[in-house]
PDB file of N, CA, C and O in Angstrom:
ATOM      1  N   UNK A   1      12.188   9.981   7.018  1.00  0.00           N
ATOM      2  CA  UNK A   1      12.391   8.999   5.961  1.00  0.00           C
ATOM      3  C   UNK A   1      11.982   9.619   4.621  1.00  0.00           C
ATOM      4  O   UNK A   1      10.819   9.980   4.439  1.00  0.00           O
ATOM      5  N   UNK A   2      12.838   9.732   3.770  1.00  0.00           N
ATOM      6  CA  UNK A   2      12.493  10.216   2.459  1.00  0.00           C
ATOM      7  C   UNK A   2      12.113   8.659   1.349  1.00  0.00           C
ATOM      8  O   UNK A   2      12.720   7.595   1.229  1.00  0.00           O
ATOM      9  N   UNK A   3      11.155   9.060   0.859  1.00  0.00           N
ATOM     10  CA  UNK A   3      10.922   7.989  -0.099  1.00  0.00           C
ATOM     11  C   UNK A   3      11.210   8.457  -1.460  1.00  0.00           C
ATOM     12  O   UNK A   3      11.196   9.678  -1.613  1.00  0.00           O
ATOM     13  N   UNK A   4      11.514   7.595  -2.649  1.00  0.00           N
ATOM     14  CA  UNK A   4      11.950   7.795  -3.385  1.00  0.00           C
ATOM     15  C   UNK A   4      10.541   8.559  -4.527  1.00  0.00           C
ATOM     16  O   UNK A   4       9.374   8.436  -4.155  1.00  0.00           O
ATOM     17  N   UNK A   5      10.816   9.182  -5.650  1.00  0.00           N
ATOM     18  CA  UNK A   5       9.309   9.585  -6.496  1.00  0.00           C
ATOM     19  C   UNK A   5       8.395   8.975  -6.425  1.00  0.00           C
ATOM     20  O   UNK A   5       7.473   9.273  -5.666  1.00  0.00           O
ATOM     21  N   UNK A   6       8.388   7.722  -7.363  1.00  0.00           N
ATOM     22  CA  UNK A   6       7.308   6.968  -7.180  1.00  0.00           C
ATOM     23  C   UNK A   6       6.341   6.493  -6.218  1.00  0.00           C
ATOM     24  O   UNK A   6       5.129   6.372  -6.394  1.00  0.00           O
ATOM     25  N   UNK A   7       7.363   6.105  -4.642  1.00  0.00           N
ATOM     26  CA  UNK A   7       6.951   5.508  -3.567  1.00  0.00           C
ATOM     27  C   UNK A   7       5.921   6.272  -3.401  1.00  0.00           C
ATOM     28  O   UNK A   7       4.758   5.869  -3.416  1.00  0.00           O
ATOM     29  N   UNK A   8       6.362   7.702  -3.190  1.00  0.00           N
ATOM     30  CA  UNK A   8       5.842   9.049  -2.627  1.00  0.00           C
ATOM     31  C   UNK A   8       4.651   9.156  -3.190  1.00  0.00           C
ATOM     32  O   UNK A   8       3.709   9.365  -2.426  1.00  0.00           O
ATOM     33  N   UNK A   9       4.364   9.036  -4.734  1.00  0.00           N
ATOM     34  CA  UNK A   9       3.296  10.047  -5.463  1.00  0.00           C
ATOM     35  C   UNK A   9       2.361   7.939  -5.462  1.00  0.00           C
ATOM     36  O   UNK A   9       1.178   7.697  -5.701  1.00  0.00           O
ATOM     37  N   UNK A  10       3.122   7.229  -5.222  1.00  0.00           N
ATOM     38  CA  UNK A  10       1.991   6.086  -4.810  1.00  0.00           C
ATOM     39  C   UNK A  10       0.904   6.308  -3.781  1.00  0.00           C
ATOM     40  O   UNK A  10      -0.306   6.230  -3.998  1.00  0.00           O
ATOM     41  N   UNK A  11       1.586   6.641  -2.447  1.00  0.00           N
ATOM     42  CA  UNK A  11       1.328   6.960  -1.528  1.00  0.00           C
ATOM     43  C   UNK A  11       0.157   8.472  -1.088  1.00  0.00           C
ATOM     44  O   UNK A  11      -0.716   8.587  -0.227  1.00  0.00           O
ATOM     45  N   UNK A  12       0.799   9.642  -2.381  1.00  0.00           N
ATOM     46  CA  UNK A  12       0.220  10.652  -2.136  1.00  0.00           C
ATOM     47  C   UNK A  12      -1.528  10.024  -2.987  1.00  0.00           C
ATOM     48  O   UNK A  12      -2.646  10.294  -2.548  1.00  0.00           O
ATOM     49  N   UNK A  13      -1.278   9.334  -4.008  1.00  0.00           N
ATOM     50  CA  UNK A  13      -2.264   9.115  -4.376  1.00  0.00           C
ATOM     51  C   UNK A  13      -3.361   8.405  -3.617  1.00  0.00           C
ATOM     52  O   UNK A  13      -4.540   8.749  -3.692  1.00  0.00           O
ATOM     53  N   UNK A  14      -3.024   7.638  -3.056  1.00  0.00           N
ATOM     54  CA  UNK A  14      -3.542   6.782  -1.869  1.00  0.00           C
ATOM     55  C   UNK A  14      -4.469   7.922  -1.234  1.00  0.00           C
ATOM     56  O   UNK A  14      -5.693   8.041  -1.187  1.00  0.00           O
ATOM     57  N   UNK A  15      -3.764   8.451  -0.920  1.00  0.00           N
ATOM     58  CA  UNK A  15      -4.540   9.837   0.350  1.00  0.00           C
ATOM     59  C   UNK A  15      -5.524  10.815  -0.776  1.00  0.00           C
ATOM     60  O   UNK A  15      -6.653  11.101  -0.378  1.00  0.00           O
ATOM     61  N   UNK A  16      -5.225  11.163  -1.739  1.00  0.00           N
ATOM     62  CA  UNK A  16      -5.824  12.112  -2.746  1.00  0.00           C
ATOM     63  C   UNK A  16      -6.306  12.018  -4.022  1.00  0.00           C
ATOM     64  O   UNK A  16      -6.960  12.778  -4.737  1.00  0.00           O
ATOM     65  N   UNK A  17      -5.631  10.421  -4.216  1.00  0.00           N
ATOM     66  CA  UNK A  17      -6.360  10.453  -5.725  1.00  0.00           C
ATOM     67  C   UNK A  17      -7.621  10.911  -6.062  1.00  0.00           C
ATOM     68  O   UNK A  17      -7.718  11.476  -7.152  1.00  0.00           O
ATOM     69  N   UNK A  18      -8.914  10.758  -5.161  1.00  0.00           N
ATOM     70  CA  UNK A  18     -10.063  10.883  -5.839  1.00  0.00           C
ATOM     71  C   UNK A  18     -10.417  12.619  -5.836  1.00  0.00           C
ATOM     72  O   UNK A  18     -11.592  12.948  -5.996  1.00  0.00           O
ATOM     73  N   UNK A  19      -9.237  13.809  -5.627  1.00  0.00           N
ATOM     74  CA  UNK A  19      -9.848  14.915  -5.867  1.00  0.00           C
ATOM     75  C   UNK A  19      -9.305  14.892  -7.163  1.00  0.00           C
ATOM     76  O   UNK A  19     -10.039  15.464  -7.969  1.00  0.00           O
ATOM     77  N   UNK A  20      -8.324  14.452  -7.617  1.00  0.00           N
ATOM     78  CA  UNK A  20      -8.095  14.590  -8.958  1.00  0.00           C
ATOM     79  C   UNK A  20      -9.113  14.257  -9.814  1.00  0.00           C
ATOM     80  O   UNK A  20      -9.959  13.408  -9.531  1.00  0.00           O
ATOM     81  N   UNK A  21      -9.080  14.990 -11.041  1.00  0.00           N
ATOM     82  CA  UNK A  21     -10.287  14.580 -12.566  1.00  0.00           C
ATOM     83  C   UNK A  21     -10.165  12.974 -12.428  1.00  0.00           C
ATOM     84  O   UNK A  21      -9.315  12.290 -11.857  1.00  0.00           O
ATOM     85  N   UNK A  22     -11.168  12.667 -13.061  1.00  0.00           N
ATOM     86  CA  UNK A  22     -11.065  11.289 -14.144  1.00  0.00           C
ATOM     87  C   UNK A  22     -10.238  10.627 -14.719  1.00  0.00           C
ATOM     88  O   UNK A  22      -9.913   9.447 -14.587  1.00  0.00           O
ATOM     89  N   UNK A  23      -9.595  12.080 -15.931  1.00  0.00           N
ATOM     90  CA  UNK A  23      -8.439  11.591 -16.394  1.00  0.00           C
ATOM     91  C   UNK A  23      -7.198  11.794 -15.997  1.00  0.00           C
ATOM     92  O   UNK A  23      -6.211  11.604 -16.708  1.00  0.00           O
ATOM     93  N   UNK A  24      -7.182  12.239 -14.696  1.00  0.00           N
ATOM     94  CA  UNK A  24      -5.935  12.574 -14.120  1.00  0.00           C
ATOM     95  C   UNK A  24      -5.682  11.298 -13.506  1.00  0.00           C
ATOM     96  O   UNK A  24      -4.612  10.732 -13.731  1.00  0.00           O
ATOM     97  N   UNK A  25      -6.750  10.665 -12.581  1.00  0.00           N
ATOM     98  CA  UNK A  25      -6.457   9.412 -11.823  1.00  0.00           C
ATOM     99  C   UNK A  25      -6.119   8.292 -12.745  1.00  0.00           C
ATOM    100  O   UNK A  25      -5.412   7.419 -12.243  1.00  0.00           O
ATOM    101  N   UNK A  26      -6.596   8.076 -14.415  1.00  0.00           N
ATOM    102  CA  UNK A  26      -6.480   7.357 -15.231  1.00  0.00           C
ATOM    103  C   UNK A  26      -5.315   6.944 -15.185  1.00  0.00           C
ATOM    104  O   UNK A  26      -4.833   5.885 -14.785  1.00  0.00           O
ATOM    105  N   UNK A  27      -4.656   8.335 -15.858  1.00  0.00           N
ATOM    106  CA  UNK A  27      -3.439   8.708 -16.284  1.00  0.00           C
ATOM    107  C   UNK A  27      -2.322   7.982 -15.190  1.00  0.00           C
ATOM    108  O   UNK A  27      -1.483   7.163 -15.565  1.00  0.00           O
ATOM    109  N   UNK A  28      -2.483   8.462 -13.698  1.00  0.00           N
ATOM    110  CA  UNK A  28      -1.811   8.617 -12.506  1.00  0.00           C
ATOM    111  C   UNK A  28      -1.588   6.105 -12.257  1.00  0.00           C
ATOM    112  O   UNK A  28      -0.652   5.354 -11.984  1.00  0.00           O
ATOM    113  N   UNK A  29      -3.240   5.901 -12.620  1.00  0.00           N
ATOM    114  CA  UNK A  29      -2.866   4.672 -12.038  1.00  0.00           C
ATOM    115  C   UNK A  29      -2.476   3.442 -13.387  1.00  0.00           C
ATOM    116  O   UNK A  29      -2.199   2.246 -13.288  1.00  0.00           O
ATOM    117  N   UNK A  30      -2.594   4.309 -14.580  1.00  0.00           N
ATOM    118  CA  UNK A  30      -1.950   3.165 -15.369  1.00  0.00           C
ATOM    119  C   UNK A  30      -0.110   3.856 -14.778  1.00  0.00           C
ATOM    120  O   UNK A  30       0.673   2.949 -14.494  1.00  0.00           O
ATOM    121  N   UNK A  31       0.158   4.559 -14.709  1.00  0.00           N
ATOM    122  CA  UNK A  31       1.722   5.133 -14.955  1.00  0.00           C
ATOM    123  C   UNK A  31       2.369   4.819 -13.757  1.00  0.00           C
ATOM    124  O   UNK A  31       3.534   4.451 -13.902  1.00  0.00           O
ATOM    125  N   UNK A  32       1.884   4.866 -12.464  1.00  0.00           N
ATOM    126  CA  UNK A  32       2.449   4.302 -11.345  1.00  0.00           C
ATOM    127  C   UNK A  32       1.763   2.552 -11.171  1.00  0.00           C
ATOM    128  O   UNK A  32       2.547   1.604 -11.134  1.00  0.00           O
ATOM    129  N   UNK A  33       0.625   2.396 -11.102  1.00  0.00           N
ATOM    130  CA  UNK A  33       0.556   1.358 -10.426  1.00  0.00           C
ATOM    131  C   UNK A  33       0.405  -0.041 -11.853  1.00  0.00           C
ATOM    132  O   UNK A  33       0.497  -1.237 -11.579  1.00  0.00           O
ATOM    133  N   UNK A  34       0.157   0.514 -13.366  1.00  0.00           N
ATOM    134  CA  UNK A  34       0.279  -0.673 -14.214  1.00  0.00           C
ATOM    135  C   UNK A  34       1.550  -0.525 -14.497  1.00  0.00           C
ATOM    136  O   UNK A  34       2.077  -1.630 -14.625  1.00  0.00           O
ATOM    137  N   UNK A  35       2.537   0.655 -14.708  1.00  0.00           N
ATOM    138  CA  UNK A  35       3.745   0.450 -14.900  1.00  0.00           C
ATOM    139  C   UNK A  35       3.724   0.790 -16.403  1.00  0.00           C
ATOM    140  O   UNK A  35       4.472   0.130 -17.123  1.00  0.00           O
ATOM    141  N   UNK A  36       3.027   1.654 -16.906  1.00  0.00           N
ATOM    142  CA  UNK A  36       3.093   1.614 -18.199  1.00  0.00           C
ATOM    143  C   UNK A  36       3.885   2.820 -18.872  1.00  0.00           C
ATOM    144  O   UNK A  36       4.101   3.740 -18.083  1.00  0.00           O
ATOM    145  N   UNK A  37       4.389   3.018 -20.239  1.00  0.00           N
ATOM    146  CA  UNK A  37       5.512   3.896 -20.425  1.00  0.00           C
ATOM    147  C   UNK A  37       4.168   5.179 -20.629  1.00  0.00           C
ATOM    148  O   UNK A  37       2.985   5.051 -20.311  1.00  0.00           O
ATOM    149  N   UNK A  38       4.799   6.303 -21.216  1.00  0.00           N
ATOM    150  CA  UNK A  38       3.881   7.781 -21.321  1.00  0.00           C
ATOM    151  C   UNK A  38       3.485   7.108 -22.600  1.00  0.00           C
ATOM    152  O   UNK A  38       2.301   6.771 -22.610  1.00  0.00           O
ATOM    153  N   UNK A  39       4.150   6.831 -23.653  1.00  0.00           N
ATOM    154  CA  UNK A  39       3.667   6.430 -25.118  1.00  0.00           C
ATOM    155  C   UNK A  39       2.652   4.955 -25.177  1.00  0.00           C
ATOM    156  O   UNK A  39       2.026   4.634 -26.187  1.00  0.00           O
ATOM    157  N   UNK A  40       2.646   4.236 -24.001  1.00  0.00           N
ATOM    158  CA  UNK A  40       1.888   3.343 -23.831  1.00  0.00           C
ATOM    159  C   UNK A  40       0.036   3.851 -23.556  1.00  0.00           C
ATOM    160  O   UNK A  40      -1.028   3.586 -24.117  1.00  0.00           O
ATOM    161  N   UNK A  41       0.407   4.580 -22.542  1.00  0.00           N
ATOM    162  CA  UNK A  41      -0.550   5.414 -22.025  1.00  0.00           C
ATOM    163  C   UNK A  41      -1.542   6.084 -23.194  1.00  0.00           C
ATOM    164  O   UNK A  41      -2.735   5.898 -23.429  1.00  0.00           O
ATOM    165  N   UNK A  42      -0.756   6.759 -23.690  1.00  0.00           N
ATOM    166  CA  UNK A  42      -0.742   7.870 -25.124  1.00  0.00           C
ATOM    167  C   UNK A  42      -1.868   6.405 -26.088  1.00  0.00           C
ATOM    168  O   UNK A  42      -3.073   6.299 -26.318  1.00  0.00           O
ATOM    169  N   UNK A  43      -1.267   5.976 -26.237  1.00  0.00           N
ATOM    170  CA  UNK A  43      -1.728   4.733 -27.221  1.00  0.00           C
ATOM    171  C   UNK A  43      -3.056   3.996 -27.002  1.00  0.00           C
ATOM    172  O   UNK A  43      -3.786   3.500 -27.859  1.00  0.00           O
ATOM    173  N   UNK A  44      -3.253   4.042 -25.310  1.00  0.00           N
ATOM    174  CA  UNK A  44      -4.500   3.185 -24.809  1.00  0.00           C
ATOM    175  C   UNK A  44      -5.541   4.444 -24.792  1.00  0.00           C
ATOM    176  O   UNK A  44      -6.533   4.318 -25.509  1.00  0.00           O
ATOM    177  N   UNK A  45      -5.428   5.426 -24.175  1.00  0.00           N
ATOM    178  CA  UNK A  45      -5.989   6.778 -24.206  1.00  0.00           C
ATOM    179  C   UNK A  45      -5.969   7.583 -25.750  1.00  0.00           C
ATOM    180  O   UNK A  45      -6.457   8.709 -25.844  1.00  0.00           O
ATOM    181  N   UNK A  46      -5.674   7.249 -26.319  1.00  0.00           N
ATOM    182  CA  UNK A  46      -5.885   8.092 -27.903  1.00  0.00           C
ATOM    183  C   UNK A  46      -5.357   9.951 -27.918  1.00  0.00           C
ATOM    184  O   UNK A  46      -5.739  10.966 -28.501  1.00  0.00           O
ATOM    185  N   UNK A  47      -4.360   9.623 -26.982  1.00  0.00           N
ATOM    186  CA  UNK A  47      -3.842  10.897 -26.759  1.00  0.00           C
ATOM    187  C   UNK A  47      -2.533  10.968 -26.845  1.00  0.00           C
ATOM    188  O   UNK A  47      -1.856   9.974 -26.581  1.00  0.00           O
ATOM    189  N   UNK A  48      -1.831  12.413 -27.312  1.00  0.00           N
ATOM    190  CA  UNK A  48      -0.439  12.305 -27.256  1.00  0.00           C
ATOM    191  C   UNK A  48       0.100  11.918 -26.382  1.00  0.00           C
ATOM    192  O   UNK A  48      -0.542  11.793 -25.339  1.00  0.00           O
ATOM    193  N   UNK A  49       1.399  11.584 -26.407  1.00  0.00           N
ATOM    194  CA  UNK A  49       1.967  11.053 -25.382  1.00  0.00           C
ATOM    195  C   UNK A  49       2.981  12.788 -24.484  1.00  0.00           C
ATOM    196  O   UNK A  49       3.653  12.685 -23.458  1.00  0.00           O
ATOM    197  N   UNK A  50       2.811  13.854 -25.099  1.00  0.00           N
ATOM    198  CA  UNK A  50       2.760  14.919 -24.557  1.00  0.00           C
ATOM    199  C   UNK A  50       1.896  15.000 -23.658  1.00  0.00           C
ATOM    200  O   UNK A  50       2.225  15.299 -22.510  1.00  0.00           O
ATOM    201  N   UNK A  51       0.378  14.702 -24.068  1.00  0.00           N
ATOM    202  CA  UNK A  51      -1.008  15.282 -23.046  1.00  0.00           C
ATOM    203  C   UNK A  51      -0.644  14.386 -22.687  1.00  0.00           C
ATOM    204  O   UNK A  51      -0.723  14.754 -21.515  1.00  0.00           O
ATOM    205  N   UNK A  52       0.008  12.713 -22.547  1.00  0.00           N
ATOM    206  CA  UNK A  52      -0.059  11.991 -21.088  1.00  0.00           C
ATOM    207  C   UNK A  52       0.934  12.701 -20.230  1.00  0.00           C
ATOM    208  O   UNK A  52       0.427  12.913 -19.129  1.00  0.00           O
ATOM    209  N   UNK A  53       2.247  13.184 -20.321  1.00  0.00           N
ATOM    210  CA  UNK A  53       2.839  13.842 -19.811  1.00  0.00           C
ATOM    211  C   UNK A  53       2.748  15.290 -19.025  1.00  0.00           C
ATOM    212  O   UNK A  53       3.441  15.581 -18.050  1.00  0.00           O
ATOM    213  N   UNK A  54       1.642  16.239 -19.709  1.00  0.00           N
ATOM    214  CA  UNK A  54       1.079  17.558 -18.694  1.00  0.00           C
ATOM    215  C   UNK A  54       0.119  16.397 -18.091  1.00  0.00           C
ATOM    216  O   UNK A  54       0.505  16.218 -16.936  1.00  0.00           O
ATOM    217  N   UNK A  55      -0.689  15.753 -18.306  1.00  0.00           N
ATOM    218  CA  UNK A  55      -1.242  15.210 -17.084  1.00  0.00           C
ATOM    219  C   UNK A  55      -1.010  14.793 -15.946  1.00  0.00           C
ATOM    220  O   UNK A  55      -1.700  14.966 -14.942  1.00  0.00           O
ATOM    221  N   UNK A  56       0.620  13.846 -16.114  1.00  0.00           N
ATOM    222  CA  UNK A  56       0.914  13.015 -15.572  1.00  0.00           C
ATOM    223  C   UNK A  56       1.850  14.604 -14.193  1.00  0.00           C
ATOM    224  O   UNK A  56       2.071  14.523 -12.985  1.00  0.00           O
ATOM    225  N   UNK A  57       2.112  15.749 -15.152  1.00  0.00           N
ATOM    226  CA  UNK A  57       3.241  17.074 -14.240  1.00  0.00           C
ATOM    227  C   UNK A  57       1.979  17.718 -13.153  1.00  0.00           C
ATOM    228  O   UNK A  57       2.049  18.012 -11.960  1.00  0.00           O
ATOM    229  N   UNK A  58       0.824  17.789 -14.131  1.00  0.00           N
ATOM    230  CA  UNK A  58      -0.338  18.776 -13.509  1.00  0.00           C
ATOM    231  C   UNK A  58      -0.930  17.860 -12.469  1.00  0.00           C
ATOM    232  O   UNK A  58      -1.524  18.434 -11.557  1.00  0.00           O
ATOM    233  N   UNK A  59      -0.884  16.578 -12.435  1.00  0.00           N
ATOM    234  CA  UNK A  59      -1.311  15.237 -11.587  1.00  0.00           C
ATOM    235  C   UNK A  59      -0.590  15.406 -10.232  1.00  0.00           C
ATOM    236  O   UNK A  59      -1.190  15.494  -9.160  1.00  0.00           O
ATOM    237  N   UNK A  60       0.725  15.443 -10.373  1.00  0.00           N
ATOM    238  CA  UNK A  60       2.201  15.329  -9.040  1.00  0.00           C
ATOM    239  C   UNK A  60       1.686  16.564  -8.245  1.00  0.00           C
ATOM    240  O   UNK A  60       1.362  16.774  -7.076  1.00  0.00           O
ATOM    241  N   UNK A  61       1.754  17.283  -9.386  1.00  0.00           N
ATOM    242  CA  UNK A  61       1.632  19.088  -8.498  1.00  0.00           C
ATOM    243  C   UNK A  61       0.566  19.092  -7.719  1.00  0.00           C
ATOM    244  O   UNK A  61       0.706  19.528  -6.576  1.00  0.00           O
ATOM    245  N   UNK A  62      -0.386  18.740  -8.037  1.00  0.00           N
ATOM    246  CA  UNK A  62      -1.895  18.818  -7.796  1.00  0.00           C
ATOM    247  C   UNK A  62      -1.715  17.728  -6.012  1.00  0.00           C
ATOM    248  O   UNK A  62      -1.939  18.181  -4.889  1.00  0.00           O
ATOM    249  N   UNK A  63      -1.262  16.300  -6.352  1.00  0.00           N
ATOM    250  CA  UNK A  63      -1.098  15.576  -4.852  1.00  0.00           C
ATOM    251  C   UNK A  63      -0.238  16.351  -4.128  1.00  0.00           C
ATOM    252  O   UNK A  63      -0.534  16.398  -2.934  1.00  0.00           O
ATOM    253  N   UNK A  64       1.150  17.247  -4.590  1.00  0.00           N
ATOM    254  CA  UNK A  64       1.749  17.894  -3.943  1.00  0.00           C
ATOM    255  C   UNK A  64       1.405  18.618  -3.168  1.00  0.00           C
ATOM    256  O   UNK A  64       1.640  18.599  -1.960  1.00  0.00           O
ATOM    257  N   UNK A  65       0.481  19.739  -4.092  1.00  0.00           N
ATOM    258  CA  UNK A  65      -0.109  20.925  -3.204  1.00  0.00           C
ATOM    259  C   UNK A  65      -1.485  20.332  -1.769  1.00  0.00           C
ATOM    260  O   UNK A  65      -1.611  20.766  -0.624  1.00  0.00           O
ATOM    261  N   UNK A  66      -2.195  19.361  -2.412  1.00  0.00           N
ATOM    262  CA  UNK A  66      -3.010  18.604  -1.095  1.00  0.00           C
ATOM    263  C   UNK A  66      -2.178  18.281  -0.184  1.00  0.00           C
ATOM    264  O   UNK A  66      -2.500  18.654   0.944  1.00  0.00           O
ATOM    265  N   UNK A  67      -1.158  17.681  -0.284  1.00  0.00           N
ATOM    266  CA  UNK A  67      -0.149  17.548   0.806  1.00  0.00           C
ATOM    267  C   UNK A  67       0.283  18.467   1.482  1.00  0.00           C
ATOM    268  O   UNK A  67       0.509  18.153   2.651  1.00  0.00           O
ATOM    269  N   UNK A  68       0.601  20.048   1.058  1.00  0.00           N
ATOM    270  CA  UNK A  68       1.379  20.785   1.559  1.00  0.00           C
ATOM    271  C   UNK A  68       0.180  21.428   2.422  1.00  0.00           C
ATOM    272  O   UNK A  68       0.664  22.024   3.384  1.00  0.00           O
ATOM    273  N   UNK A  69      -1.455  21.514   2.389  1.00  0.00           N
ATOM    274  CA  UNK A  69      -2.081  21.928   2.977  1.00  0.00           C
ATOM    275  C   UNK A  69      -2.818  21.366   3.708  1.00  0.00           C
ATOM    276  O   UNK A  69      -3.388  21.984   4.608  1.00  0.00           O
ATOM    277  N   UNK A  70      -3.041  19.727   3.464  1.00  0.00           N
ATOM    278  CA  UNK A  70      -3.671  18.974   4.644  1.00  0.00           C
ATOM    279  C   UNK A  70      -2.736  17.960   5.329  1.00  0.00           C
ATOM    280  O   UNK A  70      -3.040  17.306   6.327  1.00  0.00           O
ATOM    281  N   UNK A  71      -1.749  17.916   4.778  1.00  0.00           N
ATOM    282  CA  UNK A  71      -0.637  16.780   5.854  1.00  0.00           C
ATOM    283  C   UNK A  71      -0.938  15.895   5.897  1.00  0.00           C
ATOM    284  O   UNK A  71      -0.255  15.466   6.827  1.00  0.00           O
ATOM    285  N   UNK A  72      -1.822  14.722   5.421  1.00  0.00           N
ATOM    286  CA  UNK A  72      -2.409  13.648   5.799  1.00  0.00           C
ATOM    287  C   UNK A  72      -0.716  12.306   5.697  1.00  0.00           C
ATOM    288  O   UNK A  72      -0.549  11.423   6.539  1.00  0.00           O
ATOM    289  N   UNK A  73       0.091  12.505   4.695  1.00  0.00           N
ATOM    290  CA  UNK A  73       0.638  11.425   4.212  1.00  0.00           C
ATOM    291  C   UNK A  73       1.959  11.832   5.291  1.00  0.00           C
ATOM    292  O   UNK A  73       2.630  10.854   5.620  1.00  0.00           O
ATOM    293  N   UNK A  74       2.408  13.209   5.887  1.00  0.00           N
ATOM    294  CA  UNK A  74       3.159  13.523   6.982  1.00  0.00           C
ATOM    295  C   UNK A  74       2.395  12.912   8.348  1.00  0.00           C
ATOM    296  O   UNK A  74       2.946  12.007   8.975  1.00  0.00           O
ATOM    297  N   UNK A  75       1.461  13.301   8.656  1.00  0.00           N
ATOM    298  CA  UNK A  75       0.912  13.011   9.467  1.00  0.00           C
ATOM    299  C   UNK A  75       0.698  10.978  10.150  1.00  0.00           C
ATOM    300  O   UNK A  75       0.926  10.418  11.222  1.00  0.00           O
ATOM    301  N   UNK A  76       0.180  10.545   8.837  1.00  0.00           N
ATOM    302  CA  UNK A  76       0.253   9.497   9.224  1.00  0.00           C
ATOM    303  C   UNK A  76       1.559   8.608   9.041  1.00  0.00           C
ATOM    304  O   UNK A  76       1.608   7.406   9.303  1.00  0.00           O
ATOM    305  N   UNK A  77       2.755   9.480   8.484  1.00  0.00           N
ATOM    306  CA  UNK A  77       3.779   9.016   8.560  1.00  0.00           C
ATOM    307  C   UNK A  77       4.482   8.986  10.291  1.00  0.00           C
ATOM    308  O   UNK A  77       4.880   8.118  11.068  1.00  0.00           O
ATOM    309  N   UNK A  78       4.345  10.377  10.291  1.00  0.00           N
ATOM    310  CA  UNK A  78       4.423  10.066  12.140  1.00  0.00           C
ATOM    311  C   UNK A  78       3.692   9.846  12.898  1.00  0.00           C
ATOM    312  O   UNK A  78       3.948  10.203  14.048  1.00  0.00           O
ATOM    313  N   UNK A  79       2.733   9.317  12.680  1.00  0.00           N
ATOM    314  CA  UNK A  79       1.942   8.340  13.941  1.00  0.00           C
ATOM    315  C   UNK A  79       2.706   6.668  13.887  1.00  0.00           C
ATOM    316  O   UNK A  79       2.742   5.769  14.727  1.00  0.00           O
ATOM    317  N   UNK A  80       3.329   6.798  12.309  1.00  0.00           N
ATOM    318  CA  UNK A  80       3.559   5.071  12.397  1.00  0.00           C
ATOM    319  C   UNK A  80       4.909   4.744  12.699  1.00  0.00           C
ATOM    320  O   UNK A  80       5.289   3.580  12.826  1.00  0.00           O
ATOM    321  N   UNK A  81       5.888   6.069  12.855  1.00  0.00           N
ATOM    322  CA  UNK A  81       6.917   6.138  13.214  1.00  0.00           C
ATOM    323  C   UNK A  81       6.945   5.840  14.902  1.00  0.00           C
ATOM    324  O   UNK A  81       7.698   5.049  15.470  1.00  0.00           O
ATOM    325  N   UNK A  82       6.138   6.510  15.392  1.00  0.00           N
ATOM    326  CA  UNK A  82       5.906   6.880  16.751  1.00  0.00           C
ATOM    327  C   UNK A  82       4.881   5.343  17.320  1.00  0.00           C
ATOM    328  O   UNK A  82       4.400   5.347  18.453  1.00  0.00           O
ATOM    329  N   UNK A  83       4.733   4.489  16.648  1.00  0.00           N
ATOM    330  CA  UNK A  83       4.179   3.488  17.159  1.00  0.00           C
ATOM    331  C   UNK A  83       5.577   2.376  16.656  1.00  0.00           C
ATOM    332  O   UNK A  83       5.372   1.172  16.498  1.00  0.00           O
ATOM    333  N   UNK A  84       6.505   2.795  16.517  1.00  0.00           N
ATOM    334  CA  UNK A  84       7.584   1.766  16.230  1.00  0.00           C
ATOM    335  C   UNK A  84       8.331   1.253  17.577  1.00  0.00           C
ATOM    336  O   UNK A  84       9.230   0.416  17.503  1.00  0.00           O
TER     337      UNK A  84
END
């Protein structure tokens, strides 16, 4: 089952958010889970809306690479497949 971006980096966050910085998780849960634009972000944070954006690239990569070396969000994807 492929999930779409968001679903995914919801999900990856779930499993990894807390190795990310401070302001990475900031960044990560106003933009996925308040729904807010990069210039919104930019505006509440006193930061460009560029630096919300390397945060938001260096943020994905960062759950990516935890994923690609501990499997947790594969893993418990097929246990819940396999209990269907």
């Amino acid at each position: 089952m492929l999930l779409h971006k968001a679903g995914r980096m919801v999900l990856l966050y779930d499993f990894y958010g807390k190795l990310l910085t401070p302001k990475q998780q900031e960044v990560m849960r106003l933009y996925y889970e308040e729904d807010l634009s990069l210039g919104e972000i930019a505006e509440e944070l006193k930061i460009t809306r560029q630096a919300v954006y390397d945060i938001l690239k260096r943020s994905e990569q960062a759950l990516e690479k935890y994923e690609r070396k501990l499997g947790l969000l594969e893993g418990n994807s097929k246990k819940s497949a396999e209990g269907d």
